[in-house]
C-alpha positions as CSV (number, residue, x, y, z in Angstrom):
1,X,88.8,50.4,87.6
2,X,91.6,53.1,88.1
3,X,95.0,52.2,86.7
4,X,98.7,53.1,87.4
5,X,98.2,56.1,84.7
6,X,94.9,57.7,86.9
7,X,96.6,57.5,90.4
8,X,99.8,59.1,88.6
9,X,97.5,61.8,87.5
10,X,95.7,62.2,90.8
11,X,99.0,62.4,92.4
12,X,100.7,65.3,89.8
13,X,97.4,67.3,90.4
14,X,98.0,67.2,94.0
15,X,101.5,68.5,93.6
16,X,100.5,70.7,91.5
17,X,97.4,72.3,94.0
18,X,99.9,72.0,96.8
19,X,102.9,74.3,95.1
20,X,99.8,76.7,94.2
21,X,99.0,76.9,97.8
22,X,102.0,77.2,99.0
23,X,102.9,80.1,96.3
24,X,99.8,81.8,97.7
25,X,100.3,81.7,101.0
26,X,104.3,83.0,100.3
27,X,102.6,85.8,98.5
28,X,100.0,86.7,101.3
29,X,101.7,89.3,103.4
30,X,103.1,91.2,100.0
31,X,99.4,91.8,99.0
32,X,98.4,93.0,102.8
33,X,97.0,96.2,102.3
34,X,97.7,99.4,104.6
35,X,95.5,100.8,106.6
36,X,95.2,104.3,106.3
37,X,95.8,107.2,109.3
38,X,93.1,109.0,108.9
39,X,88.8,107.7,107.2
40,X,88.7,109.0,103.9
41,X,85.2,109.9,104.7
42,X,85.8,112.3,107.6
43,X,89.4,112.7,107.9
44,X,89.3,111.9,111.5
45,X,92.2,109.3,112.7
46,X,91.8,105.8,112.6
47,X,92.8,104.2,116.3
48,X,95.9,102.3,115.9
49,X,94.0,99.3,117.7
50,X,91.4,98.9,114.5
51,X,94.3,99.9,112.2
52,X,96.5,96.8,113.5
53,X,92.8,94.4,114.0
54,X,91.9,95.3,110.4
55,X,94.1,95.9,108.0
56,X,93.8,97.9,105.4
57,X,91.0,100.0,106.7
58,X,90.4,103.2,105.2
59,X,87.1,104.0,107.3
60,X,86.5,104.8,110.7
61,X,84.1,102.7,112.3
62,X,81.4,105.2,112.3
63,X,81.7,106.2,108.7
64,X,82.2,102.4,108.2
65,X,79.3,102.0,109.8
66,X,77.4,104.5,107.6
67,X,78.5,103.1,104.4
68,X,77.4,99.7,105.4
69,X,73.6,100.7,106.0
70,X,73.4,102.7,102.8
71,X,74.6,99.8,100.5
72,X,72.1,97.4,102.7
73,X,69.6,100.1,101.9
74,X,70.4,100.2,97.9
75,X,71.1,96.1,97.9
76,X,67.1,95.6,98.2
């Protein structure tokens, strides 16, 4: 049967997963990524549309694309 000491604990472990969550969510748009002008892998520009829909991108979506099928081709 749970005692005073067990629902104190429950309820510091709460606090305690609630300031980590909130610390992590504060910290969320310092770790967003940017999204580079041009693909890395054909130095053509990146649209600002799929720039600002996906941030950090450093691909087009062609060469995006590309990459994707080859590492679906080595994961088997």
């Amino acid at each position: 049967m749970a005692d005073i000491a067990d629902f104190a604990n429950d309820l510091v472990q709460e606090r305690i997963d609630q300031a980590l969550a909130a610390r992590l969510l504060a910290a969320k748009p310092a770790l967003t990524a940017h999204s580079f002008l041009f693909c890395e892998t054909c130095d053509v520009p990146i649209p600002e549309a799929r720039r600002l829909a996906q941030p950090g991108c450093t691909r087009c979506v062609e060469c995006l694309a590309i990459a994707e099928l080859q590492g679906a081709r080595h994961a088997r």
